[in-house]
C-alpha positions in Angstrom: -2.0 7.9 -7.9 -1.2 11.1 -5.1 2.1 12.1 -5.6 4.0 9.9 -2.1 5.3 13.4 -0.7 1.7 14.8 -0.6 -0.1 11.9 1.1 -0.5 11.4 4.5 -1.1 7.3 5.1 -4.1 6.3 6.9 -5.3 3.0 8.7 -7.1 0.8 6.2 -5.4 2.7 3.1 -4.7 0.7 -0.4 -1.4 1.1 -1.3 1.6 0.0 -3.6 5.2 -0.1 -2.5 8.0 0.9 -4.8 10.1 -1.9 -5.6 7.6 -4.2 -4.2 4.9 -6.1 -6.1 1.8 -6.8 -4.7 -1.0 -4.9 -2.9 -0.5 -3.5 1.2 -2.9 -2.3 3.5 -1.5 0.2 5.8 -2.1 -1.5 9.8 -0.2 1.9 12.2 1.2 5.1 11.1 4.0 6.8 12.4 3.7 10.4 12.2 6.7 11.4 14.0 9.2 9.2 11.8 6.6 9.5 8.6 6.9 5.5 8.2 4.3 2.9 8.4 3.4 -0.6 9.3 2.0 -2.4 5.9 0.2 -5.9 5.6 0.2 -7.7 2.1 -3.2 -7.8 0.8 -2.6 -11.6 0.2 -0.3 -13.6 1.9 0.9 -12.9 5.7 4.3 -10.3 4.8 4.1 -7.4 7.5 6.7 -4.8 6.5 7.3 -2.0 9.4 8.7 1.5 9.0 8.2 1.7 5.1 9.0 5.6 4.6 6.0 7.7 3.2 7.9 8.5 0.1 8.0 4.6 -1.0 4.2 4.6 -0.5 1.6 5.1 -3.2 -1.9 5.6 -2.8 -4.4 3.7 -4.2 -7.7 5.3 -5.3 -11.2 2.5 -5.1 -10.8 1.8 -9.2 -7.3 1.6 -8.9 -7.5 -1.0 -6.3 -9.9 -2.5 -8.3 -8.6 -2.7 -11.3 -5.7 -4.6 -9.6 -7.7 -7.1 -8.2 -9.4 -8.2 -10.9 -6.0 -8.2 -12.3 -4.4 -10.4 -9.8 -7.6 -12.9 -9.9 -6.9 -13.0 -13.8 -3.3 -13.9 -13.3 -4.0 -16.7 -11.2 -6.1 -18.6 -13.2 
């Protein structure tokens, strides 16, 4: 995963919040107050001004991987 101080969120982005299970999708970024606006990948929790530094990117095979892991889980 980028290290949380080096990545800059994007619409659309994968990622995990520390302290929080589950995947997110970032929906807005705040530049000025480095915060964003996340929606859990499943479910309907919207989470607004999550600080940068909580955020961790995921890469396509990490998300991956955690999908298939979730749909594992479930069964």
């Amino acid at each position: 995963m980028a290290s949380p101080k080096k990545y800059s969120p994007k619409p659309g982005d994968p990622v995990l919040i520390e302290a929080r299970k589950g995947r997110f999708r970032i929906t807005e970024v705040d530049e000025e107050k480095e915060t964003a606006t996340v929606r859990a990948v499943s479910g309907v929790l919207m989470l607004t001004d999550v600080p940068w530094g909580l955020l961790a990117f995921l890469d396509a095979s990490q998300n991956a991987a955690l999908m298939v892991q979730e749909a594992t889980e479930g069964q």
